[in-house]
C-alpha positions as CSV (number, residue, x, y, z in Angstrom):
1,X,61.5,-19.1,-15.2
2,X,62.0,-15.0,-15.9
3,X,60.3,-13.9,-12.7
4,X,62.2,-16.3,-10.8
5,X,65.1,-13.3,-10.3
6,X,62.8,-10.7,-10.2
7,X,60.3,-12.5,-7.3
8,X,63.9,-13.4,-5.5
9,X,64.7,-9.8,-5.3
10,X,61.9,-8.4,-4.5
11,X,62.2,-11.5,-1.1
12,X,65.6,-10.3,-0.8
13,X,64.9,-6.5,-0.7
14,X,61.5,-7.6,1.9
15,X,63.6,-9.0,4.3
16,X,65.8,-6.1,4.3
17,X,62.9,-3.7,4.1
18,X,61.8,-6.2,7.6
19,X,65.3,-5.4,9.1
20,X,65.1,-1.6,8.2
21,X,61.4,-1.0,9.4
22,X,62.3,-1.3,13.2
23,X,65.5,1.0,12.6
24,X,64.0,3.9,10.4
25,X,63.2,6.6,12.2
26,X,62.4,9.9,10.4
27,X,61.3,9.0,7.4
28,X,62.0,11.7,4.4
29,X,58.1,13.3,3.7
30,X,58.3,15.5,0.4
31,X,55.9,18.4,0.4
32,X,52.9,18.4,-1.8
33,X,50.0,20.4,-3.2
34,X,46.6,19.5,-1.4
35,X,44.3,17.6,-3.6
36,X,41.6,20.0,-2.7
37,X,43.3,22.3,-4.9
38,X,43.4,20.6,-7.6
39,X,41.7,22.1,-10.5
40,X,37.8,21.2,-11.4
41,X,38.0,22.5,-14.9
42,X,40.7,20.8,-16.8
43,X,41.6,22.3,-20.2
44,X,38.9,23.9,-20.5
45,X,37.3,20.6,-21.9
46,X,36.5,19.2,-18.4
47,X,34.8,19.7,-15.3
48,X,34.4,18.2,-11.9
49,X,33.0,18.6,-9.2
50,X,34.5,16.7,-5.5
51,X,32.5,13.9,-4.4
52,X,34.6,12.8,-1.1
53,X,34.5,9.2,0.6
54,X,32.4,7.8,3.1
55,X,33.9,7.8,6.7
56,X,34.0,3.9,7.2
57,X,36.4,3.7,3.5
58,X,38.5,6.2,4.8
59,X,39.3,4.3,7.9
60,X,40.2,1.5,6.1
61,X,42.5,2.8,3.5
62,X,44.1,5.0,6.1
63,X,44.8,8.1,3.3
64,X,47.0,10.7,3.3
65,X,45.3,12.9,1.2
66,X,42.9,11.9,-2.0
67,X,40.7,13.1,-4.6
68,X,37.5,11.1,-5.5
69,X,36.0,13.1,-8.4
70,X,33.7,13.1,-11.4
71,X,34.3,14.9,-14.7
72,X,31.9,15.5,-17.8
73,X,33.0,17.0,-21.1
74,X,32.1,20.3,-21.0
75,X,30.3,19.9,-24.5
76,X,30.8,17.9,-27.2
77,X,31.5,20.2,-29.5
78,X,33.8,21.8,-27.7
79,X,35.7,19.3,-26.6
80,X,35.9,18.0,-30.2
81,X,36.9,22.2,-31.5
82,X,39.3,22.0,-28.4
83,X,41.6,19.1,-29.8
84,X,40.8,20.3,-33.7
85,X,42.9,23.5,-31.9
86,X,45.9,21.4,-30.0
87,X,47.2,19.7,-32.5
88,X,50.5,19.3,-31.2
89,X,48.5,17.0,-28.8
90,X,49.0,13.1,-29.4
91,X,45.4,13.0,-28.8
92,X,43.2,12.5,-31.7
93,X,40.0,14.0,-32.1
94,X,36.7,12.6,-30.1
95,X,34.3,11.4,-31.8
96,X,31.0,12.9,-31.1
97,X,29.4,9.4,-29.6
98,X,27.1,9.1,-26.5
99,X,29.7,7.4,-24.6
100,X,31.6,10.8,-24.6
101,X,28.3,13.0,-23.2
102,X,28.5,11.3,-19.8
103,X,30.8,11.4,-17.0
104,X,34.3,9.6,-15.8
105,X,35.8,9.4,-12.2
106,X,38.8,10.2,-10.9
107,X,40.2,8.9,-7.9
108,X,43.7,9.3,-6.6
109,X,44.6,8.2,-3.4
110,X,48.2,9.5,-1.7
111,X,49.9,8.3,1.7
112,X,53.2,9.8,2.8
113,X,54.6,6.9,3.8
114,X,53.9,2.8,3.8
115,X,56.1,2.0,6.4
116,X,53.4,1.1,9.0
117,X,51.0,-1.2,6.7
118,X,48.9,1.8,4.8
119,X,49.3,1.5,1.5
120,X,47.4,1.7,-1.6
121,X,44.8,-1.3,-1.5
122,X,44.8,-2.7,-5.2
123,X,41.9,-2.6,-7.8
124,X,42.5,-6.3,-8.5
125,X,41.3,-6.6,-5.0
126,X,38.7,-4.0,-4.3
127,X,36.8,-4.2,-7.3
128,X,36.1,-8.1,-7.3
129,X,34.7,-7.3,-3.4
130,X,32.4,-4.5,-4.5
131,X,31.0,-7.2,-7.2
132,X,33.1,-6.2,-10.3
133,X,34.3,-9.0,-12.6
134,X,37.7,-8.8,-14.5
135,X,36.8,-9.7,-18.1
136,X,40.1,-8.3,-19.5
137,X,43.0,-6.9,-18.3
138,X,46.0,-6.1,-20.1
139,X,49.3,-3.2,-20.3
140,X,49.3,-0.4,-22.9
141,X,51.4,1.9,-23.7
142,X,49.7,5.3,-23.7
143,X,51.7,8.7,-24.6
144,X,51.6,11.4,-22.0
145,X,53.9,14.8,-22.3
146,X,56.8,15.2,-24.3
147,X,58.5,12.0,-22.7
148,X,58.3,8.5,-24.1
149,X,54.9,6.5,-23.3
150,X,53.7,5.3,-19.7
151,X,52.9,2.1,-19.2
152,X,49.6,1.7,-17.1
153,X,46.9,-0.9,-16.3
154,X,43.3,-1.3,-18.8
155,X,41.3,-3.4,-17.5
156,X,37.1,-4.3,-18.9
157,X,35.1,-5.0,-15.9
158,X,31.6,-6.2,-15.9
159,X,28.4,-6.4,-13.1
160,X,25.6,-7.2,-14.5
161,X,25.1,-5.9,-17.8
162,X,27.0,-2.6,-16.7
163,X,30.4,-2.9,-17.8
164,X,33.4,-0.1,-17.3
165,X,36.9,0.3,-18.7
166,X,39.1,1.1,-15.9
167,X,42.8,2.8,-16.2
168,X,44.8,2.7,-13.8
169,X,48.7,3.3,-12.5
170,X,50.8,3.5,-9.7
171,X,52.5,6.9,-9.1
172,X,55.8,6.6,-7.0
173,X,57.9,9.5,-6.2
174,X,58.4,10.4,-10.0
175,X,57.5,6.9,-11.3
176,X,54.4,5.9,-13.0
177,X,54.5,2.0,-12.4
178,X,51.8,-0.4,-13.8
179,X,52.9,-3.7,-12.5
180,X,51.8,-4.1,-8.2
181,X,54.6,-6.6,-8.0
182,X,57.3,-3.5,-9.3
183,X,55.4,-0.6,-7.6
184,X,56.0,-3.2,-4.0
185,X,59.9,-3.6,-5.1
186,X,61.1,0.1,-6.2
187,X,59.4,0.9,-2.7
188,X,61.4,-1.2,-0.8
189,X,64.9,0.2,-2.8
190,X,63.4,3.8,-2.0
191,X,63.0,3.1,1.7
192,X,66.4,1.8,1.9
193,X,68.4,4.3,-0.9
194,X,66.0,7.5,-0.1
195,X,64.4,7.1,2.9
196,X,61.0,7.4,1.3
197,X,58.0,5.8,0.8
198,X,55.6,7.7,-0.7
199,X,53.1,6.4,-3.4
200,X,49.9,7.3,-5.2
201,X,47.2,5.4,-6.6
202,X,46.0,7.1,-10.0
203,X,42.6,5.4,-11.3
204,X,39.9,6.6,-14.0
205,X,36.8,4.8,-14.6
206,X,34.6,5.1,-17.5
207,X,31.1,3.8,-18.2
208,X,30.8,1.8,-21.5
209,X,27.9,3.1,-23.6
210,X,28.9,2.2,-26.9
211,X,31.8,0.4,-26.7
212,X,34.8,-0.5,-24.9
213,X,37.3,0.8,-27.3
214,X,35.0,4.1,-27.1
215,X,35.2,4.2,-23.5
216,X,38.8,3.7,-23.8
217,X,39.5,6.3,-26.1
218,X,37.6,9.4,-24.0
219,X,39.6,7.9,-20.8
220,X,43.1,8.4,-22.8
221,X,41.7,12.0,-23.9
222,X,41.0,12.9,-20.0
223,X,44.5,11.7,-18.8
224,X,46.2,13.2,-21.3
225,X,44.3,16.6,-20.7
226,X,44.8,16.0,-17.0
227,X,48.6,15.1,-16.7
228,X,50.4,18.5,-16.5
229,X,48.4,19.2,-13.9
230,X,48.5,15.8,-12.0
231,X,52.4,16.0,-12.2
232,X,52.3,19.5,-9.7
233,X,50.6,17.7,-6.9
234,X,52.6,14.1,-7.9
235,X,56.1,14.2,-5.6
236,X,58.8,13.4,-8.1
237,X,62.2,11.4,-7.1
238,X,64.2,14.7,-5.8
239,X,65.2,15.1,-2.2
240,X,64.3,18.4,-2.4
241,X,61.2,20.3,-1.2
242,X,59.2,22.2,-2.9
């Protein structure tokens, strides 16, 4: 019975965001950094390299701009020297396990506005099509920056007898949003109080080699190391451009 006034809203603010949608016109784009730009060695623990999309998935997601990447520690000893040196960090040091030698990927996927039906497509969705089953899924609470912790998505998938934790957030013109349902409802309040629509999808995906928790852990290491950077190309909730 609690969701009943938040699923009425969110119907309320819809058929608002229905009677709005043939009125807008102009719709407020805040400028951004290019993705292409973004860094491909992260604190100096990671690095990437740009692995793009195929032509046919970016027709159907209908991006903006995006990043698709892959990361590997840079060594293992040097990622574990380069934590025993930021202490201040809420991190905790990685262990030096095998599940920490191999890569992660990065993908975040932008559109300036999703007035006109492109919008983020989620991995509840996608993943289950490319043959990916859920096996757990749950909210936690991780700490990133000085602020208090984000809440964001984990989630154990499983093809096969390859199984990956996936982390993943929605990051809404300064918002990072875990729940779909609230991500779909602060969009339609934005359209209608700021004019805006803008939205990212943030996901990481990690191979499990030794274990889950393991894959976890070196997942929560990367975003952490990653975030002050992914907040300069991440529009925040000002009018203002940069």
């Amino acid at each position: 019975m609690k969701s009943w006034p938040f699923l009425i809203a969110v119907v309320m603010l819809s058929a608002t965001w229905m009677g709005i949608e043939s009125l807008s016109s102009g719709e407020y784009i805040k400028a951004k950094k290019d993705f292409e730009t973004f860094p491909l060695v992260v604190a100096e623990r990671w690095k990437g390299k740009e692995l793009g999309l195929e032509e046919k998935i970016l027709d159907v997601l209908q991006l903006s701009d995006y990043m698709m990447r892959v990361y590997w520690p840079i060594s293992s000893t040097s990622v574990v020297n380069g934590y025993k040196q930021n202490v201040k960090r809420q991190s905790p040091p990685i262990s030096q396990t095998s599940s920490n030698i191999g890569p992660l990927w990065l993908y975040v996927g932008y559109y300036e506005s999703q007035r006109t039906g492109s919008t983020y497509h989620s991995p509840k969705n996608c993943l289950p099509g490319a043959g990916w089953q859920f096996v757990k899924s749950e909210y936690v609470t991780v700490p990133l920056g000085d602020g208090p912790g984000k809440m964001i998505n984990r989630v154990l998938i499983q093809k096969g007898l390859d199984q990956q934790i996936i982390l993943y957030w929605y990051q809404d013109r300064g918002r990072v949003i875990a729940s779909e349902y609230w991500a779909k409802g602060y969009m339609i309040w934005d359209s209608i109080t700021k004019n805006r629509t803008d939205g990212s999808l943030v996901r990481v995906s990690i191979p499990v080699v030794d274990s889950p928790e393991a894959a976890y852990q070196k997942g929560l290491h990367f975003i952490q190391d990653i975030w002050p950077e992914l907040l300069e190309y991440m529009p925040d909730q000002s009018l203002q451009t940069v």
